[in-house]
C-alpha positions, 0 to 999 in steps of 0.5 A, a space after each residue: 500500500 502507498 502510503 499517502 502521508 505530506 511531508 512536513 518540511 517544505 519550501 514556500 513560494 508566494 507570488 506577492 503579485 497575484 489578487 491576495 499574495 502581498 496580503 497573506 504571505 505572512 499569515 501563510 508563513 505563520 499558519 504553515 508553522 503553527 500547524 507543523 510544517 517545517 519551511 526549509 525556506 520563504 519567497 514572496 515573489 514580486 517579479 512573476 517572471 521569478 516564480 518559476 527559476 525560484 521554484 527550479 531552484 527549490 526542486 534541484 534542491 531535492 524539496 520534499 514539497 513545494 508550496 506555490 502560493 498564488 492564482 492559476 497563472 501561478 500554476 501554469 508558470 510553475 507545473 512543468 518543472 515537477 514532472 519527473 520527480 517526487 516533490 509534492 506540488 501544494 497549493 495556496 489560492 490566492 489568486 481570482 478564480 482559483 480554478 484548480 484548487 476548487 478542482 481539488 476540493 480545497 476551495 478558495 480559502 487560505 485556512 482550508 488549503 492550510 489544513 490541507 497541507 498539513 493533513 490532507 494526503 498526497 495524490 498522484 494526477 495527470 496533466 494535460 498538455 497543449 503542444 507539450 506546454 502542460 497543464 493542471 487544470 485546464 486551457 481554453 479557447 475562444 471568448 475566454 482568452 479574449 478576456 483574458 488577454 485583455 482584462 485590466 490588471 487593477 480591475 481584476 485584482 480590486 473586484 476579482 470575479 466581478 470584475 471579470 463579470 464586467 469585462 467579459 460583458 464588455 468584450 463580448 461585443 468584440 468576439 465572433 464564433 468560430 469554425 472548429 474542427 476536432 479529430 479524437 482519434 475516432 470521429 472527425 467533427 466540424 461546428 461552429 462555436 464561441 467556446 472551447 474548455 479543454 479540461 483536466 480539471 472540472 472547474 473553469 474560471 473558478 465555476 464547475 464547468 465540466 462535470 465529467 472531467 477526472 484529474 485521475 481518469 487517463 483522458 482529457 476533455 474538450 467541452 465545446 459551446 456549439 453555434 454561432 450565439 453568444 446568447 447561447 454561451 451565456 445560458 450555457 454558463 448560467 444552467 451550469 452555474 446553477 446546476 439546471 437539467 439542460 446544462 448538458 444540452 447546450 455543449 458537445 463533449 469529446 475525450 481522448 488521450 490525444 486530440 486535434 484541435 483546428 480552427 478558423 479563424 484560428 484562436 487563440 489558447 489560454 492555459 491555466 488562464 495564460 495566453 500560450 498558444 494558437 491553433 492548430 493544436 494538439 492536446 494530449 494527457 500525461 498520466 499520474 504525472 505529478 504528485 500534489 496535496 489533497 485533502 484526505 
């Protein structure tokens, strides 16, 4: 049997630039400690292009675990380093939607995601992959990373999803649907569509958008948004925020281990809520890649 117990001695990564890192860094420091975790050592990163060569640095190391405190671009900067080792990635959400630790059960609040550190359990889950550029949660395309390229620095980190609420609603009028094409290895299909969720995870944008992925399941999912109205996106978005019957009838799902993605005009992907990409792509899944902290 595997055992599955946290290790107790960590490094602490924060980015102090995301919506709450400044804020909690001292109070994570302190909780950290006061529930038994040995910190070998503690960042607050005010530069984000850091988070990643001081996350490097802390695995060659050989850091029984890594805690990377900040939103799910924190996340994507940070995920790639740990495949091919034995350090626990652990979580603190501290940035706006906080997507992937709602996907792992912890939620959005910084005692929670304590906690789980210091009792959860160590789970290994897959990534997925855009052209070999990994991920945890999951990427998009669409209106989505129209928002996100675009979206104000200040208005996000002052009102979080409001704010993005607002901007959305503000860049909706700027974005057409597009011609997708999706080969799953099986079937080829041609839509037309506004939105396209590639998921690892089940949440998105910090709501459970797609219920049917599995962070253990060996597949990814894409969940595309089919037609041509934007009307329709948003009641897509609103059934599923609230769990209504039709919610499943306003998207086209497609698993697989590895799936082409085409579109015109071509669009754009943000990964963990990070502009990284255009299609063409090719997303693929790797399999019980990473260990991470979960709660029990």
């Amino acid at each position: 049997m595997i055992d599955d117990t946290l290790p107790k001695q960590a490094v602490l990564v924060v980015n102090a630039m995301s919506r709450s890192g400044g804020d909690a860094f001292e109070d994570a420091r302190r909780m950290l400690q006061e529930r038994g975790i040995e910190l070998l050592a503690a960042h607050a990163i005010t530069d984000p292009e850091q988070m990643r060569p001081t996350v490097q640095s802390a695995l060659a190391d050989k850091a029984p675990m890594i805690i990377v405190g900040g939103g799910d671009g924190s996340l994507s900067k940070t995920i790639d380093d740990f495949l091919g080792t034995e350090t626990v990635f652990a979580l603190l959400p501290l940035g706006t939607a906080n997507s992937f630790s709602k996907t792992l059960g912890i939620g959005a609040d910084l005692e929670a995601a304590v906690e789980t550190i210091a009792n959860g359990k160590k789970l290994r889950i897959d990534l997925g992959a855009v052209d070999g550029d990994y991920f945890a949660n999951a990427a998009a395309m669409g209106l989505s990373p129209l928002i996100a390229e675009t979206v104000p620095h200040k208005l996000k980190r002052t009102l979080g999803m409001v704010g993005y609420m607002i901007w959305a609603a503000k860049v909706a009028f700027q974005f057409r649907p597009f011609r997708l094409r999706i080969d799953d290895g099986t079937r080829k299909t041609k839509v037309w569509a506004t939105e396209v969720r590639i998921a690892n995870g089940t949440h998105h944008g910090g709501i459970e958008l797609v219920e049917s992925a599995d962070l253990q399941s060996g597949e990814i999912v894409v969940q595309a948004v089919t037609g041509k109205s934007l009307l329709h996106l948003a009641w897509s978005w609103f059934a599923t925020l609230f769990k209504l019957r039709s919610r499943n009838q306003t998207v086209t799902e497609f698993h697989g281990k590895e799936i082409r993605i085409e579109a015109r005009p071509r669009q754009k992907v943000s990964i963990d809520g990070e502009l990284s990409a255009k299609t063409p792509v090719t997303v693929t899944v790797a399999r019980a890649a990473v260990w991470v902290a979960a709660p029990r």
